[in-house]
C-alpha positions as CSV (number, residue, x, y, z in Angstrom):
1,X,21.2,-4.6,-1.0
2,X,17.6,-3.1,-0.4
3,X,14.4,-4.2,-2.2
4,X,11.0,-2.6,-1.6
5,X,7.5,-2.8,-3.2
6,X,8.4,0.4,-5.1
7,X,11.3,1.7,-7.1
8,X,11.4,5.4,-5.0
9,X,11.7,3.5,-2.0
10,X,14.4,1.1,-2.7
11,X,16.2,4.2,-4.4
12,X,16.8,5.9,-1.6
13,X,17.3,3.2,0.9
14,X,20.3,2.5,-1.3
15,X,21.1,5.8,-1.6
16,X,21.6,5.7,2.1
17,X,23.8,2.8,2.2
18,X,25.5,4.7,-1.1
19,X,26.6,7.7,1.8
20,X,27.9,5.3,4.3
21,X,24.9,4.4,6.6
22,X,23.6,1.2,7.9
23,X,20.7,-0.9,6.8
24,X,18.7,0.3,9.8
25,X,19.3,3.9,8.4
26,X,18.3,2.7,5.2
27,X,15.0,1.4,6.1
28,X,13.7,4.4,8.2
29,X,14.9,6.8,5.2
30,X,13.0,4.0,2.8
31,X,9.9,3.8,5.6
32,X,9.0,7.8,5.5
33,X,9.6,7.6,1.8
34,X,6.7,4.6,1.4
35,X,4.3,7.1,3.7
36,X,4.4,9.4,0.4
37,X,4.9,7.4,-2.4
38,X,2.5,4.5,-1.8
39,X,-0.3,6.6,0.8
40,X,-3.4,3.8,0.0
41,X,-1.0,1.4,0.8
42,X,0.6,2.6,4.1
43,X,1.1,5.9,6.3
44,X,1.9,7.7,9.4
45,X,-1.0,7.0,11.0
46,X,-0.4,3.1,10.7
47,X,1.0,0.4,12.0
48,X,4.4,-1.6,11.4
49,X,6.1,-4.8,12.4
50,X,9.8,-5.3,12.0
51,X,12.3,-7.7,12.2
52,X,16.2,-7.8,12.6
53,X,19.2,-9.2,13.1
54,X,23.0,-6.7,14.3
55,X,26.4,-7.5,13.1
56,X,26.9,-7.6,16.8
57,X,25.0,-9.9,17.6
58,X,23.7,-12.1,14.2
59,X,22.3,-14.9,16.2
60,X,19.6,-13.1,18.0
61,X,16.6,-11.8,15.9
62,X,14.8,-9.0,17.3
63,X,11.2,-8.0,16.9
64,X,10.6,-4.5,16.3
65,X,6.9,-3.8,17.5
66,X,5.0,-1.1,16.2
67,X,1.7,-2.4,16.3
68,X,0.2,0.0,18.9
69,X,-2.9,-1.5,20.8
70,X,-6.7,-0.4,21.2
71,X,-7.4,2.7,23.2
72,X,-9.1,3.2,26.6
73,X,-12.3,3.7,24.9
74,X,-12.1,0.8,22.7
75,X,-14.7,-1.3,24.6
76,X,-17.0,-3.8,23.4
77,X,-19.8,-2.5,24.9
78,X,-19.0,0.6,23.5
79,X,-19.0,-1.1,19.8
80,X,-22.0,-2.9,20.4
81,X,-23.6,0.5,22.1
82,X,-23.6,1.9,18.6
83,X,-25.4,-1.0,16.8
84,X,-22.2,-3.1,15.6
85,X,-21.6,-6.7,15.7
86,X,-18.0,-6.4,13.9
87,X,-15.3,-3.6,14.0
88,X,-15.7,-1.5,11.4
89,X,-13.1,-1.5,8.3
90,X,-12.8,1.8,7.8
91,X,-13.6,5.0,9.7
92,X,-12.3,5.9,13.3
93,X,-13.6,3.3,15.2
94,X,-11.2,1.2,13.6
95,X,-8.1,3.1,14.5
96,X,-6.0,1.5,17.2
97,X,-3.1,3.8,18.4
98,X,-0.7,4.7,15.5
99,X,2.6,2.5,15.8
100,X,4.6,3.0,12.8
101,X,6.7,6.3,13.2
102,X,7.5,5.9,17.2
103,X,8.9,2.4,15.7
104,X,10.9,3.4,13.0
105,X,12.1,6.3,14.8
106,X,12.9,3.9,18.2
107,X,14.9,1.6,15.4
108,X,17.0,4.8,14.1
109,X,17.7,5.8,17.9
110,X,19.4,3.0,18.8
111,X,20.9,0.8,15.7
112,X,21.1,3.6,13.6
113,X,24.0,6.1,12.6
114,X,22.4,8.9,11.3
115,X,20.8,12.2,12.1
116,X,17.0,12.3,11.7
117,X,17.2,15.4,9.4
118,X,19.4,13.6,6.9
119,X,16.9,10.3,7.2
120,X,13.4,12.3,6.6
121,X,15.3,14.5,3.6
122,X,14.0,12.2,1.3
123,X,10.9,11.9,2.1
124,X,10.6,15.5,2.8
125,X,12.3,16.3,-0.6
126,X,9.3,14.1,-2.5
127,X,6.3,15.4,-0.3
128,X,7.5,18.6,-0.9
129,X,8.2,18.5,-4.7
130,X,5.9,15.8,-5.5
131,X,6.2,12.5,-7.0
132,X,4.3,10.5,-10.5
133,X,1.2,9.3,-8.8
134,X,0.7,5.9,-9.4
135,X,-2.2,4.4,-11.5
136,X,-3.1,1.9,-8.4
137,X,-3.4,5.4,-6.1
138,X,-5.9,7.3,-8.6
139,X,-7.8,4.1,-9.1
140,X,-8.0,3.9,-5.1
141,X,-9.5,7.6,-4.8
142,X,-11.4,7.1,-7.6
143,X,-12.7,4.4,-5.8
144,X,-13.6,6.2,-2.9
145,X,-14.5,9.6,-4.3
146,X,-17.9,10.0,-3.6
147,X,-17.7,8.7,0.1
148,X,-15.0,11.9,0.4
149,X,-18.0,13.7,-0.7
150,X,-20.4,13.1,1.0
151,X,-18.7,12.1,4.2
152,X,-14.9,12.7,4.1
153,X,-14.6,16.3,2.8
154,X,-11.4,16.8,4.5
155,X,-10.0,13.9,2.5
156,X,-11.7,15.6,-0.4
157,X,-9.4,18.3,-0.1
158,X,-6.7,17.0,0.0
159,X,-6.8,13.9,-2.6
160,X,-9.1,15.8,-4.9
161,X,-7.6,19.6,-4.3
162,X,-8.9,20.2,-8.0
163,X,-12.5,18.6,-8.1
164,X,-11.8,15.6,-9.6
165,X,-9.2,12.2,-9.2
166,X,-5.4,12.9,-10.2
167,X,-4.7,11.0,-13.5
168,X,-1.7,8.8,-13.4
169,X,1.6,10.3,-14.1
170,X,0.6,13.5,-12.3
171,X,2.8,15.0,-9.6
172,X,1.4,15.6,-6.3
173,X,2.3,16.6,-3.0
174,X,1.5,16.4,0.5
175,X,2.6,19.4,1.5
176,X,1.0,19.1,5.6
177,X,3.1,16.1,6.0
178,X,6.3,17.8,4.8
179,X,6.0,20.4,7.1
180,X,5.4,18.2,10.2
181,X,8.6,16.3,9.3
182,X,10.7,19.0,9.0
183,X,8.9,20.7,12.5
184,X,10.3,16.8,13.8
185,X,13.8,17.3,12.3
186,X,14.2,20.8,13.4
187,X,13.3,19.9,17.0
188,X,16.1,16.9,17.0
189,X,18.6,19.4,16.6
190,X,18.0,21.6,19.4
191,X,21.0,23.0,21.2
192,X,22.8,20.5,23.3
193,X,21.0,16.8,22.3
194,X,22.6,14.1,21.3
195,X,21.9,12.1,18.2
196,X,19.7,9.9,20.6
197,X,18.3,12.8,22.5
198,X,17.3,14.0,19.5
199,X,15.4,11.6,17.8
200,X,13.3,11.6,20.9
201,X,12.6,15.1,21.7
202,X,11.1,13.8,18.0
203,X,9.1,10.9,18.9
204,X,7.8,13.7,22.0
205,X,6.7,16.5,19.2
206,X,5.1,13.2,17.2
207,X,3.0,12.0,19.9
208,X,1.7,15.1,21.0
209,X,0.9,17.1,17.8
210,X,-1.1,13.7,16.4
211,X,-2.8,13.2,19.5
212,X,-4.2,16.6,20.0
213,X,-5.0,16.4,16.4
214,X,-6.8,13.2,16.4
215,X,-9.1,13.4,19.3
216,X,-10.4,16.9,18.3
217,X,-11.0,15.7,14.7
218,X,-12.6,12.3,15.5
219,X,-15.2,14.0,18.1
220,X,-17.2,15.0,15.2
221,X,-19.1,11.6,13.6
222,X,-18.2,10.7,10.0
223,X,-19.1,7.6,7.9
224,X,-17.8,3.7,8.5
225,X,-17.6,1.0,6.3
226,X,-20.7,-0.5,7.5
227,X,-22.6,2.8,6.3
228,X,-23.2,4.6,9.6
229,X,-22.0,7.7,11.2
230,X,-19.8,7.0,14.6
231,X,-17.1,9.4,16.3
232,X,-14.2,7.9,17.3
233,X,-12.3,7.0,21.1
234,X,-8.8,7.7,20.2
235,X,-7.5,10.1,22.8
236,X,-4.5,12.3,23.0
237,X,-3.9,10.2,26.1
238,X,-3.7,7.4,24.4
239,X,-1.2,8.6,22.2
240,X,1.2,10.1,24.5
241,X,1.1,7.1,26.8
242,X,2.2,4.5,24.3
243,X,6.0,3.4,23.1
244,X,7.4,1.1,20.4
245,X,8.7,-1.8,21.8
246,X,11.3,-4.8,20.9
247,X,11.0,-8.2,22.1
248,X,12.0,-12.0,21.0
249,X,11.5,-13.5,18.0
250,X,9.8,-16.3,18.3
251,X,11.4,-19.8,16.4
252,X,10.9,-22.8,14.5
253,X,13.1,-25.2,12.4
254,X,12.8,-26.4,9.0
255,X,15.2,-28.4,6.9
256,X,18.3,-27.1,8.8
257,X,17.3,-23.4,8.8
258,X,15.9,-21.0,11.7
259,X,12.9,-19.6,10.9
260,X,12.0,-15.9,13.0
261,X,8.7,-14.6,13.7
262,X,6.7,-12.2,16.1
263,X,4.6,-13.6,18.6
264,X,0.8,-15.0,18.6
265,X,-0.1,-10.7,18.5
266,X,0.6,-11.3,14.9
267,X,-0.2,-14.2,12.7
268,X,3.4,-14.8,12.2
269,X,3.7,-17.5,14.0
270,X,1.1,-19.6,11.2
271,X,4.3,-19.6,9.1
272,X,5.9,-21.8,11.4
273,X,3.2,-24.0,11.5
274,X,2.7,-24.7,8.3
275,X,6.7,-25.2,7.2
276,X,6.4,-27.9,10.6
277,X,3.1,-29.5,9.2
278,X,5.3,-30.0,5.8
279,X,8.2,-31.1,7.3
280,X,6.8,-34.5,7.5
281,X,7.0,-34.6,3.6
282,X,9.6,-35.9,1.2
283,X,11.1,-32.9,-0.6
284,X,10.1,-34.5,-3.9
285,X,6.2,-33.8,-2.4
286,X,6.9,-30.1,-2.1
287,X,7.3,-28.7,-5.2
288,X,4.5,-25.6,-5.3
289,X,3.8,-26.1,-8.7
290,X,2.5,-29.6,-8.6
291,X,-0.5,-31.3,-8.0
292,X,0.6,-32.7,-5.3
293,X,2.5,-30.2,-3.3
294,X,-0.2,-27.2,-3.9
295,X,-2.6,-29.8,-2.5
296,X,-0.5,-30.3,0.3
297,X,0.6,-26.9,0.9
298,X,-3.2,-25.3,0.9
299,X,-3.9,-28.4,3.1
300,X,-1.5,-27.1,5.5
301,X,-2.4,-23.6,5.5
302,X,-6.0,-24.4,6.3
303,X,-4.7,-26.3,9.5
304,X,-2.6,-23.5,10.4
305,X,-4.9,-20.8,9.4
306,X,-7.8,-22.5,11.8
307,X,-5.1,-22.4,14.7
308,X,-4.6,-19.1,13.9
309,X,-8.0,-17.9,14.1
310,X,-9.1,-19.9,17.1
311,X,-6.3,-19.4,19.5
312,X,-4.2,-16.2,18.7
313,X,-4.1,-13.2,20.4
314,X,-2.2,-10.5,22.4
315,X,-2.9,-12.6,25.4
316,X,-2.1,-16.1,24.3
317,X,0.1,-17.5,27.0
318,X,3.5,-18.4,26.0
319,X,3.2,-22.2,27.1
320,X,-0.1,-22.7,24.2
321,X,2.0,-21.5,21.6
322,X,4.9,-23.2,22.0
323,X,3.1,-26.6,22.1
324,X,1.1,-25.1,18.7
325,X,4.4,-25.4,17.2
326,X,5.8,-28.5,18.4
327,X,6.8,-30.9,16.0
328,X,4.1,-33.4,18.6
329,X,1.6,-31.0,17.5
330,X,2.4,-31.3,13.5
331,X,2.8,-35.1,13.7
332,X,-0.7,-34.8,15.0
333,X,-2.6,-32.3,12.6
334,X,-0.6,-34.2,9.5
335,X,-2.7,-36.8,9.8
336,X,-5.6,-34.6,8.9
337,X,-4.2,-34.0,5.4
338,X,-5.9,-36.4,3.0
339,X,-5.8,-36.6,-0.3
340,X,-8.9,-34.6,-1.1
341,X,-9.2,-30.8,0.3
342,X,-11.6,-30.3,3.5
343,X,-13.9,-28.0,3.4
344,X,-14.3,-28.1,7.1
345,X,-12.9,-25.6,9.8
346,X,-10.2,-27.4,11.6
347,X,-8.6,-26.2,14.8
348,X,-6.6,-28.1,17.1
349,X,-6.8,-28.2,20.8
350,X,-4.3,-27.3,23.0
351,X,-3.7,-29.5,26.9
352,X,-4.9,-27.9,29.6
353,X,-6.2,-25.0,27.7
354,X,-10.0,-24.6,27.5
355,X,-11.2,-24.5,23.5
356,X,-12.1,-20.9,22.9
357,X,-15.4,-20.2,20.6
358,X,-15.1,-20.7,16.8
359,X,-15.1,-17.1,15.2
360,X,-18.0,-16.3,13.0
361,X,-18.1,-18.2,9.7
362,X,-19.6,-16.0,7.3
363,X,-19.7,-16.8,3.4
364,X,-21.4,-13.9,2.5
365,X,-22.0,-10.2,5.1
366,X,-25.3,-10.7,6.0
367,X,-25.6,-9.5,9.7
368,X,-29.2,-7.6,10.7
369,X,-27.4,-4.8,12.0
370,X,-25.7,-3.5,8.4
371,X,-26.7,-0.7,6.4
372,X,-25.8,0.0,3.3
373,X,-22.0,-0.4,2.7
374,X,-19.7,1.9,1.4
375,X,-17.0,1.6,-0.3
376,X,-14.3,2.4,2.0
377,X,-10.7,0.8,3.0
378,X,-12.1,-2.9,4.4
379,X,-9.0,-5.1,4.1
380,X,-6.3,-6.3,2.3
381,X,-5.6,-7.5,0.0
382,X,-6.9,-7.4,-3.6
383,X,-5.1,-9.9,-5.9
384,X,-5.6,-8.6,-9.2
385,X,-2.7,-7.4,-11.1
386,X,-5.2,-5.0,-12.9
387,X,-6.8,-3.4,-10.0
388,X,-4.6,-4.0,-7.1
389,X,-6.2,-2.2,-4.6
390,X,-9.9,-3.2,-5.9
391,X,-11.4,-6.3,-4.6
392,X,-13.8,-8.5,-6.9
393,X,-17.1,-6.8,-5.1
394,X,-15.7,-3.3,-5.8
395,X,-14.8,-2.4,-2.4
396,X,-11.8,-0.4,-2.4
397,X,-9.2,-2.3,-0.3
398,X,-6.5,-1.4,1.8
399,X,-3.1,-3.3,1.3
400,X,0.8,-3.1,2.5
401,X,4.0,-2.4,1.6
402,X,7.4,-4.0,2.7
403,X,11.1,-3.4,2.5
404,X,14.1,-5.7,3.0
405,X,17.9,-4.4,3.6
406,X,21.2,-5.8,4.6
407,X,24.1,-4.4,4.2
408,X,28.3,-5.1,3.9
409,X,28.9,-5.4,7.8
410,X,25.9,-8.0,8.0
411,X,23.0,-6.4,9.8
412,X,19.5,-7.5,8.4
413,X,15.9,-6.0,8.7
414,X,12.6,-6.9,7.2
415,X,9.8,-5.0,7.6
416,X,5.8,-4.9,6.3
417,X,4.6,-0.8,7.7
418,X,0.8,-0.9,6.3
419,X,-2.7,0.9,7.8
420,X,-3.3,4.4,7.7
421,X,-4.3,4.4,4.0
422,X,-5.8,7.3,2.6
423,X,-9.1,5.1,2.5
424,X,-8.8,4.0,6.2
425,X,-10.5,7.1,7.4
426,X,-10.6,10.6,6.9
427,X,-7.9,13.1,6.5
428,X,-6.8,14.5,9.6
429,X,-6.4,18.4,9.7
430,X,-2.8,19.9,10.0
431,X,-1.2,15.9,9.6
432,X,-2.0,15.4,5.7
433,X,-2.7,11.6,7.0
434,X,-5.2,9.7,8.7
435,X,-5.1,6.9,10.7
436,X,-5.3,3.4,10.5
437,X,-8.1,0.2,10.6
438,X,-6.6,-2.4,12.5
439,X,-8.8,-2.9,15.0
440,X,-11.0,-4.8,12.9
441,X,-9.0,-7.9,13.2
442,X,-10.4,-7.8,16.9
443,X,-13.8,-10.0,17.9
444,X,-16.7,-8.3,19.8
445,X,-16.5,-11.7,21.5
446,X,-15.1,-11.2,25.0
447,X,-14.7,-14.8,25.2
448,X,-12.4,-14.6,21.9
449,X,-8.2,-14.8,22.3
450,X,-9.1,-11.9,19.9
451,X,-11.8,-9.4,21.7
452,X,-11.2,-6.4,21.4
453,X,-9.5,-5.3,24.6
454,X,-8.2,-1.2,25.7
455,X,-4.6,-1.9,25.5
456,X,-4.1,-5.4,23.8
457,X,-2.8,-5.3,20.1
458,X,-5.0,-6.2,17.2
459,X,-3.9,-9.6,15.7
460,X,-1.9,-8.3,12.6
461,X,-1.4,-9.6,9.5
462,X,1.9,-7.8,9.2
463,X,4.7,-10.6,9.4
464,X,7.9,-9.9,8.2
465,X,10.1,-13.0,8.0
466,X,13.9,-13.6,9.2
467,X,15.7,-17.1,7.9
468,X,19.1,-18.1,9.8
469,X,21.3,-20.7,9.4
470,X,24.1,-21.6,11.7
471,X,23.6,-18.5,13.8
472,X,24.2,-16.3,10.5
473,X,20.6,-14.3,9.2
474,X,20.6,-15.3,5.3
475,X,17.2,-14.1,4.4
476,X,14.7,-11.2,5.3
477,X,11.4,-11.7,3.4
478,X,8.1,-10.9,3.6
479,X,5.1,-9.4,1.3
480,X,2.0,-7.3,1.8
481,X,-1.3,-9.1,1.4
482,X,-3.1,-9.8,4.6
483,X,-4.0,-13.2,5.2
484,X,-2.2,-14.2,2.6
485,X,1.1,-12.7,3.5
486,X,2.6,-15.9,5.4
487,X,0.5,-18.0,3.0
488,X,2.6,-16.0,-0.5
489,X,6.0,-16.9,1.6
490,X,5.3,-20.4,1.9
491,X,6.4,-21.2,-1.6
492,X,8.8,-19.1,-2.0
493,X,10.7,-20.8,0.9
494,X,9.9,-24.3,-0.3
495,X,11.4,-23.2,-3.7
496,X,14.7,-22.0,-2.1
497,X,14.9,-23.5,1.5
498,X,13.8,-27.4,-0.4
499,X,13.4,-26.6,-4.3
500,X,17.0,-24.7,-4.7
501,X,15.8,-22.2,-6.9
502,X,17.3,-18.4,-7.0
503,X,15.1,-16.3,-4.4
504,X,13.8,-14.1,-7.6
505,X,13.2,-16.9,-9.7
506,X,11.3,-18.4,-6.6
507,X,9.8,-15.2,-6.5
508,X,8.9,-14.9,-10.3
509,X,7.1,-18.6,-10.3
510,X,3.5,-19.3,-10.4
511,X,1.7,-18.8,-6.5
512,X,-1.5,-19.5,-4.9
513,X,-3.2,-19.3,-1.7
514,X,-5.8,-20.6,0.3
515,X,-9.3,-18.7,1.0
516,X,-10.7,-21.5,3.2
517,X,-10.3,-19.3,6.5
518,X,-12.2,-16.3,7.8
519,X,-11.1,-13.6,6.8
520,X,-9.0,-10.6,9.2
521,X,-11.0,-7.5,8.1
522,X,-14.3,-6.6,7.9
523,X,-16.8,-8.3,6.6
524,X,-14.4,-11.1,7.5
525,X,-16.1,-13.6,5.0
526,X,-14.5,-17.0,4.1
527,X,-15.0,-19.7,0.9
528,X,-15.0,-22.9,2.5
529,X,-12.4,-25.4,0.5
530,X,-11.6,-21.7,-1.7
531,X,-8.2,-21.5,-3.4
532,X,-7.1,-19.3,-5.3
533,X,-4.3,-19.9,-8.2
534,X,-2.4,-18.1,-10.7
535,X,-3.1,-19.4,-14.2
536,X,0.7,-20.0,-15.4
537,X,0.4,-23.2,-12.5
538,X,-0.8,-24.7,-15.5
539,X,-4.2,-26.3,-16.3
540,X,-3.1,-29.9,-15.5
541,X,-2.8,-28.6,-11.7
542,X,-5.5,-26.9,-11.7
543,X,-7.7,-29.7,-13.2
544,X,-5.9,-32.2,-10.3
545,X,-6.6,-29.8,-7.8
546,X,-10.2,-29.4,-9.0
547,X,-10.6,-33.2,-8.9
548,X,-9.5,-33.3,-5.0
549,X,-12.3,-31.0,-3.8
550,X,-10.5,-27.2,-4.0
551,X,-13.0,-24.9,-4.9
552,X,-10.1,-22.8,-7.2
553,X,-10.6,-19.4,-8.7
554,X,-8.1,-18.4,-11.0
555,X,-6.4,-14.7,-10.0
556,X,-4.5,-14.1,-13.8
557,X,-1.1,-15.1,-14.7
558,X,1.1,-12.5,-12.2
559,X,-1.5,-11.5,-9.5
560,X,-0.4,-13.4,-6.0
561,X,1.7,-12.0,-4.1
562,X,4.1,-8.7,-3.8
563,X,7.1,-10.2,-2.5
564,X,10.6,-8.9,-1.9
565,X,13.8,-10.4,-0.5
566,X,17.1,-10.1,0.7
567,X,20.3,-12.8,1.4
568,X,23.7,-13.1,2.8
569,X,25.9,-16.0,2.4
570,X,28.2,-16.1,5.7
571,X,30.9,-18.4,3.7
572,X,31.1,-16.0,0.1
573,X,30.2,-12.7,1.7
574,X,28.0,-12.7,-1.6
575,X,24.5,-10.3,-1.0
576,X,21.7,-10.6,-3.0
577,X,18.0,-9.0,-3.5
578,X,14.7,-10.1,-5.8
579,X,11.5,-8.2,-6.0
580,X,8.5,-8.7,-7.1
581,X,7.8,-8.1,-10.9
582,X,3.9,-8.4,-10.7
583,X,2.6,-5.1,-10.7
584,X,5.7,-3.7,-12.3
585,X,6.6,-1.7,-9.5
586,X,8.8,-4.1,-6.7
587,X,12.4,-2.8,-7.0
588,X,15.6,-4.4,-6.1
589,X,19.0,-2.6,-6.3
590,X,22.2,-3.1,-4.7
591,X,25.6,-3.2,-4.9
């Protein structure tokens, strides 16, 4: 069973499983497929974070890391050198080193079965050929069409190879990236390699083609999201000295289950928290579409979300985290929850750990040092069904994409690739990509868990989910949407893990999130007791949850939250997959 935030993706990931390979096959063949068919959502020069579970060993979930960290020249006083007191959200100062394809391709190498020219045929095949552009890509170039311009010609050319933005429906192609994959595939099959050899004589021919690429490109200055000119750091060095990784998941319990996460690099662990925070609650209490239990659940997320911010980073020791998830810890920060919403920022302290500075707490972008804005890719995510990519300022957004796959023998992945939009920064010459953002979930605050460091990881918002029970994985979930990715997976769990509801119709009922916590990209703003709601929770919640203090905005009737799932039931042997029908373009297909 696969299902994907698009229909092309989830095709052939099945396909894939269709011809005899493994889910991990399936989801690299699905991954280079997203880089094409979804490019303002995802691509090459991004970012990814996976994780899994092996028939072999089903008990163990595995973090797949391709978040790549901040290169040598990444320095604060570099950023602050140039007049900026936050990261940019778009242009190449914002580019940490790209992750995603050393990641996907380390996951083929060694849980994979199958050649890496059979895996990148599809996406060759529709980068090649073309594909139907979607609407939410024309509306995202459209959106950024005069900063190409002005600034971005090389993007110009090739988004706009015509003059003007591609109307939905049209097919286009990407051409440059269709050749570099097949240069990859062709160089995996030299004489006398192994499978494995292969596919890293590969990930070689990656890291040095993008490298020399990028640093060449980015010495020239071009425009950033705060409206000036910068060049960027990255370095072919940089490039060819970094390596996907795996490491431990790291755990919590709720209700019975195992819930898996990555570490405090990511804000995956917030999930944790908040499903430990709720565990104190009868089940009748935690219903997501009642007063009561959206009160309790944006309650929780705050809490969590104020943890999160204060305390997480690459460097967070192991020992802080693992009392931030004790069930000591919850007991504790539960008593916070009353029965109106705060409107305060919250953090907990930790024993023996000095209390790190607040970050910046910014309603509005008002810092000195701006200049005009562009419109550029700053953040993720929009949460208008209409305009998903388009927030309610008109600043074209950056968002994600997922997929989820198991398959008959039991192995399980989830996986959320995003940065590298084609709004992130400009088109790299001879890639047809350009990199990603991500460094603007750092802090120019070298006293922050978050500063921006040469060689720490930003702290993602990419946080795929893995559910276990009994030592058996039975879910992978997960959804793009920035800070609201864990906070869009809350209810869906509650409505299956507590509520007993199908995964898709868990997936299909009304969601909401919480806005009451600065934000991860740039301008990084925040709307103190903000929540936002989808109208079909009905107006007697939202009334209730007006009278308790939440500052609510209502998002439409299908607008929060992209997510996808798969399940395996150990006892049946039964599969099963829901996507997400807001958007009308989650897919989930099986057999």
């Amino acid at each position: 069973m696969v299902a994907s935030t698009h229909w092309l993706v989830s095709a052939s990931a099945q396909a894939v499983l269709e011809r005899g390979g493994n889910a991990f096959d399936a989801a690299v063949a699905g991954a280079f497929v997203l880089h094409v068919v979804e490019p303002h959502l995802n691509g090459p020069g991004g970012d990814m974070v996976g994780i899994f579970a092996t028939a072999t060993d089903p008990g163990t979930p595995v973090v797949l890391c391709g978040q790549g960290p901040a290169p040598a020249g990444a320095t604060i006083e570099h950023y602050l050198a140039e007049g900026l007191d936050l990261v940019p959200g778009a242009g190449a100062l914002a580019a940490a080193i790209p992750g995603a394809v050393d990641a996907w391709l380390l996951l083929l190498r060694d849980h994979g079965t199958w050649s890496l020219p059979d895996i990148l045929a599809f996406a060759i095949d529709y980068a090649t050929h073309g594909h139907p552009v979607l609407a939410a890509v024309c509306r995202t170039i459209g959106g950024v069409a005069d900063l190409f311009r002005e600034s971005w010609t090389t993007s110009l050319a090739h988004w706009m190879p015509a003059g003007r933005v591609p109307l939905p429906g049209e097919v286009i192609y990407n051409h440059t990236y269709a050749e570099l994959l097949s240069r990859l595939a062709t160089s995996s099959q030299a004489s006398g390699l192994t499978r494995e050899q292969g596919i890293d004589a590969a990930r070689t021919l990656w890291r040095a083609e993008v490298g020399t690429k990028v640093e060449q490109f980015f010495r020239a200055p071009h425009r950033h999201s705060e409206g000036g000119d910068h060049a960027g750091v990255l370095q072919a060095t940089d490039i060819a000295a970094w390596q996907a990784t795996y490491e431990p998941a790291v755990i919590g319990t709720f209700r019975g289950y195992t819930i898996a996460k990555q570490g405090p690099w990511g804000q995956g662990p917030v999930l944790i928290q908040m499903l430990k925070l709720l565990e104190g609650y009868d089940d009748a209490q935690l219903d997501p579409s009642t007063e009561i239990g959206a009160h309790l659940i944006l309650e929780a997320e705050k809490l969590a979300l104020a943890d999160r911010d204060t305390w997480y980073g690459d460097a967070m020791p192991p020992e802080a985290l693992a009392y931030l998830l004790s069930a000591e810890y919850a007991a504790q920060r539960r008593e916070l929850i009353g029965e109106t919403a705060s409107h305060e920022f919250r953090p907990g302290e930790i024993p023996g750990f000095p209390m790190p500075p607040y970050p910046v707490l910014r309603e509005s972008y008002d810092a000195p040092s701006v200049r005009k804005p562009v419109a550029a890719g700053i953040g993720e995510p929009s949460v208008r069904v209409d305009a998903l990519e388009v927030d309610s300022s008109g600043r074209t957004r950056g968002d994600t994409c997922h997929i989820d796959v198991v398959d008959a023998q039991g192995n399980m992945i989830s996986a959320t690739p995003s940065g590298g939009w084609l709004q992130s920064s400009p088109t790299v010459p001879g890639l047809g990509f350009c990199m990603g953002s991500r460094l603007q979930m750092n802090w120019l605050d070298p006293a922050s868990p978050s500063a921006l460091t040469p060689g720490k990881r930003p702290r993602t918002t990419l946080t795929p989910t893995l559910v276990l029970k009994d030592g058996h994985p039975v879910m992978a979930l997960g959804s793009p949407g920035g800070d609201q990715q864990d906070q869009w997976q809350l209810p869906l769990l509650l409505r299956v893990l507590v509520g007993g509801l199908s995964p898709q119709q868990a997936i299909d009922a009304p969601n909401l999130h919480s806005d009451s916590a600065p934000g991860s990209f740039w301008p990084r703003t925040w709307t103190p007791g903000g929540s936002s709601v989808e109208n079909r929770i009905g107006d007697a919640v939202i009334a209730g949850l007006e009278r308790r203090g939440h500052v609510i905005t209502r998002s439409g009737d299908w607008a929060l939250g992209r997510l996808s799932c798969v399940t395996s039931d150990p006892e049946t042997g039964l599969l099963g997959a829901a996507a997400n029908p807001r958007g009308a373009q989650g897919y989930a297909v099986g057999r």
